[in-house]
Structure formats: structure tokens, C-alpha cells
Rosetta silent file (secondary structure, phi, psi, omega in degrees, C-alpha in Angstrom):
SEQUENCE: XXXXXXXXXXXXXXXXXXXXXXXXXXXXXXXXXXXXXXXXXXXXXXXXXXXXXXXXXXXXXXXXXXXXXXXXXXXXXXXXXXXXXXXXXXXXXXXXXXXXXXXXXXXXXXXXXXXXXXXXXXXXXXXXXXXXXXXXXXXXXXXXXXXXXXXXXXXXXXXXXXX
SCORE:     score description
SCORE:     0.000 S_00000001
   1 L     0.000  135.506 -163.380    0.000    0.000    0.000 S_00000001
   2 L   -93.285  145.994  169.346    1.591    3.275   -1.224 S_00000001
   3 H   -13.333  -72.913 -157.326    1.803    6.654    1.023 S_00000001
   4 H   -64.723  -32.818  168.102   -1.351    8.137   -0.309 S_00000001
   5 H   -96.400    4.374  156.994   -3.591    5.287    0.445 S_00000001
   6 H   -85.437  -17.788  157.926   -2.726    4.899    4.053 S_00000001
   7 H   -46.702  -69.165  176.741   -3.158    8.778    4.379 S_00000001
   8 H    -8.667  -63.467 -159.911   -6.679    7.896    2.479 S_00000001
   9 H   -92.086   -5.017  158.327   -7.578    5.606    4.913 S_00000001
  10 H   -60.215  -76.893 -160.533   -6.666    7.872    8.069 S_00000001
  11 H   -56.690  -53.878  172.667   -7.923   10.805    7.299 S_00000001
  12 H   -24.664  -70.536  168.796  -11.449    8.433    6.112 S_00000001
  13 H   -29.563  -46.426 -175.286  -11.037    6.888    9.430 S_00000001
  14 H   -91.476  -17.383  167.898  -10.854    9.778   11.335 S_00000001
  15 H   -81.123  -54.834  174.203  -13.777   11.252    9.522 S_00000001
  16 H   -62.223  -33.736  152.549  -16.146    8.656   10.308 S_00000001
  17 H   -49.009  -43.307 -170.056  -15.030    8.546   13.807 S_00000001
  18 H   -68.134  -38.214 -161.377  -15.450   12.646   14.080 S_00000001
  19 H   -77.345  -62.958  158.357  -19.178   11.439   12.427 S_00000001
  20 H   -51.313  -34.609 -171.107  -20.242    8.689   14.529 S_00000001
  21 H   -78.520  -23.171 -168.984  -19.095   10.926   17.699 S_00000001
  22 H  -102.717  -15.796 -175.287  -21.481   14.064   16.471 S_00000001
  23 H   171.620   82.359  152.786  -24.428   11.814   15.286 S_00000001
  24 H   -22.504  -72.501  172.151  -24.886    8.291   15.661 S_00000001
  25 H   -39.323  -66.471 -171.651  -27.992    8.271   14.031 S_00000001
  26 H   -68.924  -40.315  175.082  -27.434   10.562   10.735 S_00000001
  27 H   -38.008  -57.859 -174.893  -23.966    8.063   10.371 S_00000001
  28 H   -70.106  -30.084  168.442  -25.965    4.877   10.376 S_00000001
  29 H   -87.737  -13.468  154.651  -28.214    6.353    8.234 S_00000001
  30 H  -101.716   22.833  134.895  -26.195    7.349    6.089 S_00000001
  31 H   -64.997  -46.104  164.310  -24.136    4.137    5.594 S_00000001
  32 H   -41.129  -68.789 -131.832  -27.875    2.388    4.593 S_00000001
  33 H   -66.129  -23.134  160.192  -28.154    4.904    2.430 S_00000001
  34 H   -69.539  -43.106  163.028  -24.405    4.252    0.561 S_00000001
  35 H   -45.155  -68.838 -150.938  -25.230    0.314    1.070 S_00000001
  36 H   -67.326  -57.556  178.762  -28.266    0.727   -1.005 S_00000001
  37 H   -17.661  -64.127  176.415  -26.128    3.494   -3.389 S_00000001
  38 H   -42.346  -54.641 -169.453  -23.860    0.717   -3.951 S_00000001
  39 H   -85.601   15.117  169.842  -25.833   -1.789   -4.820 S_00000001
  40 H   -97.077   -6.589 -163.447  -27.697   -0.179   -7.025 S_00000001
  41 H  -128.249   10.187  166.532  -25.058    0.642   -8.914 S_00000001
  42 H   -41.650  -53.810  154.974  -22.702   -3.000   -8.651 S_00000001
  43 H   -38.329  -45.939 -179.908  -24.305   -3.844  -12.059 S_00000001
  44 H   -70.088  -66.782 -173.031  -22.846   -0.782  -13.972 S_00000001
  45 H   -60.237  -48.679  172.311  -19.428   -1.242  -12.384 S_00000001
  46 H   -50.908  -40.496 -169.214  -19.488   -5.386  -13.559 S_00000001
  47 H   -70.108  -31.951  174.159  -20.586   -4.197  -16.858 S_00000001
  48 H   -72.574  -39.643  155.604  -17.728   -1.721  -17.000 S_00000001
  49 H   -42.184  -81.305 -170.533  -15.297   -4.260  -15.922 S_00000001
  50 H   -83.643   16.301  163.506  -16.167   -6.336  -18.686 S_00000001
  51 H   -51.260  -58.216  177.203  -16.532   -3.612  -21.205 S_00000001
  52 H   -56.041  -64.515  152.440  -13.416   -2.928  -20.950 S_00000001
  53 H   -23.302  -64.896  172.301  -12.346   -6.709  -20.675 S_00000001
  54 H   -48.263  -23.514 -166.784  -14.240   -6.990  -23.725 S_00000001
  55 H   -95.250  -29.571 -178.857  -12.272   -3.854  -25.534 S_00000001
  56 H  -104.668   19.827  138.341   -8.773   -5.131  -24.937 S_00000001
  57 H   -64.459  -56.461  162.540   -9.462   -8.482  -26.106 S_00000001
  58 H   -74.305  -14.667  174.183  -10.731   -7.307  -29.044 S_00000001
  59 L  -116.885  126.973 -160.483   -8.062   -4.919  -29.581 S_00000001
  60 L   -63.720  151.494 -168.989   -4.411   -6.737  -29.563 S_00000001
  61 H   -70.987  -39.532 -160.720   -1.808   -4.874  -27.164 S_00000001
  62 H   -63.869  -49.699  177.199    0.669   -4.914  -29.719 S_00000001
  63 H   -40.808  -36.780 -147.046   -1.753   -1.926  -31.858 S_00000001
  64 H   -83.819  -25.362 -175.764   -2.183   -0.226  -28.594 S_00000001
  65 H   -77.383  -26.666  165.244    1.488    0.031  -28.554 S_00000001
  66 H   -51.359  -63.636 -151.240    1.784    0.812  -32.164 S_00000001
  67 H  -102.031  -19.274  169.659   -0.743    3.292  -32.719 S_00000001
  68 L  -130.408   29.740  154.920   -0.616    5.188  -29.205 S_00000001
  69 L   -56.969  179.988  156.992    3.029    4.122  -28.144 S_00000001
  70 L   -60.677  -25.328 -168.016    5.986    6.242  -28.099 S_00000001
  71 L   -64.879  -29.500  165.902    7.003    5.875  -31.637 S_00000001
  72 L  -146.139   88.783 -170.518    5.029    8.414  -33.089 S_00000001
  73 H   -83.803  -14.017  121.391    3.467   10.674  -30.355 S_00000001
  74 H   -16.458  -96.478 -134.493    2.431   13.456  -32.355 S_00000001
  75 H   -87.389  -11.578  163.016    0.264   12.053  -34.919 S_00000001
  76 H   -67.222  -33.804 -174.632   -0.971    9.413  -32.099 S_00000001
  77 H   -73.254  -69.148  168.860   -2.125   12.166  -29.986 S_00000001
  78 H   -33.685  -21.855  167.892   -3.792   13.595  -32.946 S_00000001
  79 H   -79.632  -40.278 -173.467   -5.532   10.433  -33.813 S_00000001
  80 H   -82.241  -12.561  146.224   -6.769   10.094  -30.499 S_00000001
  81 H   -49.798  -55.115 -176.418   -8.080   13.480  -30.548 S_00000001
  82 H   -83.149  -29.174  153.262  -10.000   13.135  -33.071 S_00000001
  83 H   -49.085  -77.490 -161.960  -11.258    9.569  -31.531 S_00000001
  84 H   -55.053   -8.838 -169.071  -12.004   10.866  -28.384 S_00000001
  85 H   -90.872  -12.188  171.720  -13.887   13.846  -30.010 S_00000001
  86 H   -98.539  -20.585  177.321  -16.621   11.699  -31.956 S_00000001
  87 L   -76.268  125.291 -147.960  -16.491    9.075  -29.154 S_00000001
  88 L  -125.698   82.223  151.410  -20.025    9.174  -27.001 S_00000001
  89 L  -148.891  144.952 -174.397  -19.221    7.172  -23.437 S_00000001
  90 L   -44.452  148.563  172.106  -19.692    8.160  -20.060 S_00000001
  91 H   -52.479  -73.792  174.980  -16.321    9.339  -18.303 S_00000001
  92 H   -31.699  -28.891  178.683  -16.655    6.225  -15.526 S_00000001
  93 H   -71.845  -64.890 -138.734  -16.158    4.299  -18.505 S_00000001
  94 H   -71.630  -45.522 -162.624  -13.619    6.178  -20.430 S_00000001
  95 H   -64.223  -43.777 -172.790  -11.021    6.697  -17.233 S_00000001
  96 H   -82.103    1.269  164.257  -10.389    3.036  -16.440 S_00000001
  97 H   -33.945  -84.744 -171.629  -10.572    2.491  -20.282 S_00000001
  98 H   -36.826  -39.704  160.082   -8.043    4.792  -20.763 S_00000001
  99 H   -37.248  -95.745 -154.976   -5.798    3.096  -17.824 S_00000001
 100 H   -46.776   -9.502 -174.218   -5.839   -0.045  -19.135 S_00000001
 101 H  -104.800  -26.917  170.439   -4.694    1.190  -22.452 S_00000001
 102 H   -55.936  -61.163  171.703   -1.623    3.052  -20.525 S_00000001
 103 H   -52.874  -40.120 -179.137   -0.833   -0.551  -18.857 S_00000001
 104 L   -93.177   28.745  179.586   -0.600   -2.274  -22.089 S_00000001
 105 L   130.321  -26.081 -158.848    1.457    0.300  -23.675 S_00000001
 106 L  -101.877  118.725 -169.083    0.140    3.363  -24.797 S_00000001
 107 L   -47.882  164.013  172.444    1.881    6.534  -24.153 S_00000001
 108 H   -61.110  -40.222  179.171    0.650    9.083  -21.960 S_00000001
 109 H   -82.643  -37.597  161.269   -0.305   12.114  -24.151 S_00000001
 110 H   -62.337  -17.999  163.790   -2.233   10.536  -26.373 S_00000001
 111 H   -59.669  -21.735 -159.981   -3.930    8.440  -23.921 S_00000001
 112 H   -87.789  -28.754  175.443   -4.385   12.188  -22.131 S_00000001
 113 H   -72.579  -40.895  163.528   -5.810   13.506  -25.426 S_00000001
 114 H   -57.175  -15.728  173.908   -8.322   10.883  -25.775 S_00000001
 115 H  -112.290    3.776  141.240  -10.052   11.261  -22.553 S_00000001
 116 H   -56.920  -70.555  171.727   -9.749   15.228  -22.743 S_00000001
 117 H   -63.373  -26.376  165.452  -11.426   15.479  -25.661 S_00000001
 118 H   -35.624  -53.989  169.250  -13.734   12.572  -24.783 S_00000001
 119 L  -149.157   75.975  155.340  -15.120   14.927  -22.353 S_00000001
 120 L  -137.251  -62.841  164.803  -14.902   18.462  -23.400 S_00000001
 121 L   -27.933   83.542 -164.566  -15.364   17.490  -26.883 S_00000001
 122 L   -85.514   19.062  -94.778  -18.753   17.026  -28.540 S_00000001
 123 H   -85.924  -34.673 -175.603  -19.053   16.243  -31.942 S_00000001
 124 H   -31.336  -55.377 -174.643  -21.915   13.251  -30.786 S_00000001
 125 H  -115.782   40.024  163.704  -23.882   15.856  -29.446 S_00000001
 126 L   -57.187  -33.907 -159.759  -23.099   19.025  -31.512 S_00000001
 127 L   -73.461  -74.900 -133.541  -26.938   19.199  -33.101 S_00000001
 128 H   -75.811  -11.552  127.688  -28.585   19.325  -29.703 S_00000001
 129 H   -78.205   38.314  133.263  -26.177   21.966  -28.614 S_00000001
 130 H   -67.803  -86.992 -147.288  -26.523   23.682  -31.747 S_00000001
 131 H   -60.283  -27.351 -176.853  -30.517   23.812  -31.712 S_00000001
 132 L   -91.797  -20.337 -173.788  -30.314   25.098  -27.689 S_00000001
 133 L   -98.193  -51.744 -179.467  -27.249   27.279  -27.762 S_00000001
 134 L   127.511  159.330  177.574  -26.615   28.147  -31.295 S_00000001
 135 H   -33.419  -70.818 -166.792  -24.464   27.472  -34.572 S_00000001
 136 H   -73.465  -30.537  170.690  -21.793   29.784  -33.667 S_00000001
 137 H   -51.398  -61.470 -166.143  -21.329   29.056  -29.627 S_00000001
 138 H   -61.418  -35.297  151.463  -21.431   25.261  -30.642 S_00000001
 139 H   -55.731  -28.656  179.719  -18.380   25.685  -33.066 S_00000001
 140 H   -81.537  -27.574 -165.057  -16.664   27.963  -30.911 S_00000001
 141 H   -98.873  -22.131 -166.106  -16.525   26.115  -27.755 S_00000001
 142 H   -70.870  -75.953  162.274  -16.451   22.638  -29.173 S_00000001
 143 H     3.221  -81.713 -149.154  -12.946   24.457  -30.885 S_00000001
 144 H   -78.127  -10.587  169.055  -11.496   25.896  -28.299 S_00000001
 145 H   -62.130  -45.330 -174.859  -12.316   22.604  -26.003 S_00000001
 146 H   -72.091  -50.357  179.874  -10.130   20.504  -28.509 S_00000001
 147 H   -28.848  -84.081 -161.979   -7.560   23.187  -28.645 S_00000001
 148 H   -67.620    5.180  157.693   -7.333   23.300  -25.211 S_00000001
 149 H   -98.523  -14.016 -166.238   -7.404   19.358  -24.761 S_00000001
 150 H  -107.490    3.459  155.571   -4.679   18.611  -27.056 S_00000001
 151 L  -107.595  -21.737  168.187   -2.476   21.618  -24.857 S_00000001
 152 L   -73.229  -15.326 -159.299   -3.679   19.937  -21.808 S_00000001
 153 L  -113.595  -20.370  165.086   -2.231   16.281  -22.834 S_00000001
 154 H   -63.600  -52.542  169.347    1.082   18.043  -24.373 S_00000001
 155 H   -75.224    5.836  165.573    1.627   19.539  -20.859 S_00000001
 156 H   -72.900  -82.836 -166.100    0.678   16.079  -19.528 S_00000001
 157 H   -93.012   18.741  153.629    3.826   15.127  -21.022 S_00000001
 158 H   -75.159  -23.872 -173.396    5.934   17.811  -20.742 S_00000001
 159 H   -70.188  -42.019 -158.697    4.961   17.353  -16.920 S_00000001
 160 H  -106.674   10.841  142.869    6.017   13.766  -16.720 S_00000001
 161 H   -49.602  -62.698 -164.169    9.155   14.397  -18.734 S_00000001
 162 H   -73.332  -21.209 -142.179   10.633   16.264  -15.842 S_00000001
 163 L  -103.076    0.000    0.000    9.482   13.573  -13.507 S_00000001
């Protein structure tokens, strides 16, 4: 267990102690109310598990290391821009996706561009912000969101260059 999760589990610890000591009552009830939270949502999480399972079966490690490796990190990050910017899944999905494509290989800034533009980046849903916002908002912001996803995942890995 690494630094940060025995802090985690302190500071947790020490909250739910601080919690139970000011109200007994509102604690327990609200531990039902995360038991039921959970389990309502235990389905979703199995499904994402094998979603995922399912995505790096079908897609062989050696591509992820081809096509989002180190070898050409430019035009991977650009591919995976424009992937993540037509690609319509929830975030919970997309982050351990996104892992799992890092563990088998894939460099970081393009893995950083694909879930930045995944979600800033609309193209899925352009019409219905179009028809509520307008033409020109929805081109402008969808814009400067890719802009400004593809300079966040550059400084991703200008960041872990120094590291």
C-alpha cells in the first residue's frame, strides 16, 4: 500500500469517527443509504469491468502500442483526438478504459488527449447543442475545447518528462 492510500484511509477513518461521535444516528443512516447506493449501482461497475475486458481483447496490445506508443506521439495524440472527439461514453467508462490502455502500452499524451477530448469534446452531441445554444457558440466552444485538450495532454507530457 503506497503513502497516499494509508493517508486515504486515516484521514477516512478519522472522519467517520469525528461522524459517529457528532451523530450516531445521521452516520448509520447514512451508511444504509451508501449500502443501497452501492448496490444499485454493482451492475454498472461489472458491466464496466467487462466492457473494458471486452475492448482489450478485441483490440491486440501490440496496436495499442503501435498506434498510441511512443514511436510516433504526435500524430498518435492527434488520432486520439480526433477519436475521443466523436467518441459518445460516459467518463466512468472512459477513465479506467483509458488506464488499461496506458498498462498495455500506450503513451501518456495521447492516452491524455483521448479522454480530454472525450469529455470536453462534442461532436456526438453538436446538433442538440446547436438547436439550444446556437451554430456559432457550438463551433466555438467545441474548438477551443479541442484546442485546449490537445495543450492539456502536451503539458501532460511535458509534466512527466521532468518527472
Amino acid at each position: 500500500m503506497d503513502l497516499f492510500m494509508i493517508v486515504f484511509w486515516i484521514v477516512g477513518s478519522l472522519l467517520m469517527i469525528f461522524s459517529v461521535i457528532k451523530s450516531k444516528q445521521n452516520t448509520v443512516e447514512s451508511m444504509k443509504k451508501s449500502k443501497k447506493m452501492m448496490g444499485n449501482m454493482i451492475g454498472d461497475i461489472i458491466a464496466i469491468i467487462m466492457l473494458i475486458g471486452l475492448i482489450l481483447t478485441l483490440v491486440p496490445v501490440t496496436l495499442i502500442q503501435d498506434y498510441l506508443g511512443a514511436s510516433s506521439v504526435f500524430l498518435s495524440t492527434i488520432a486520439a483526438s480526433l477519436v475521443g472527439s466523436v467518441t459518445l461514453i460516459p467518463a466512468f467508462v472512459a477513465f479506467p478504459l483509458v488506464g488499461s490502455f496506458v498498462d498495455s502500452g500506450a503513451s501518456i499524451v495521447p492516452a491524455a488527449a483521448f479522454l480530454t477530448t472525450l469529455t470536453m469534446v462534442g461532436v456526438a452531441t453538436f446538433p442538440l447543442e446547436k438547436k439550444e445554444f446556437g451554430l456559432k457558440f457550438a463551433i466555438y466552444r467545441n474548438g477551443m475545447s479541442f484546442v485546449a485538450a490537445v495543450i492539456i495532454a502536451l503539458g501532460m507530457g511535458v509534466i512527466l518528462s521532468w518527472l
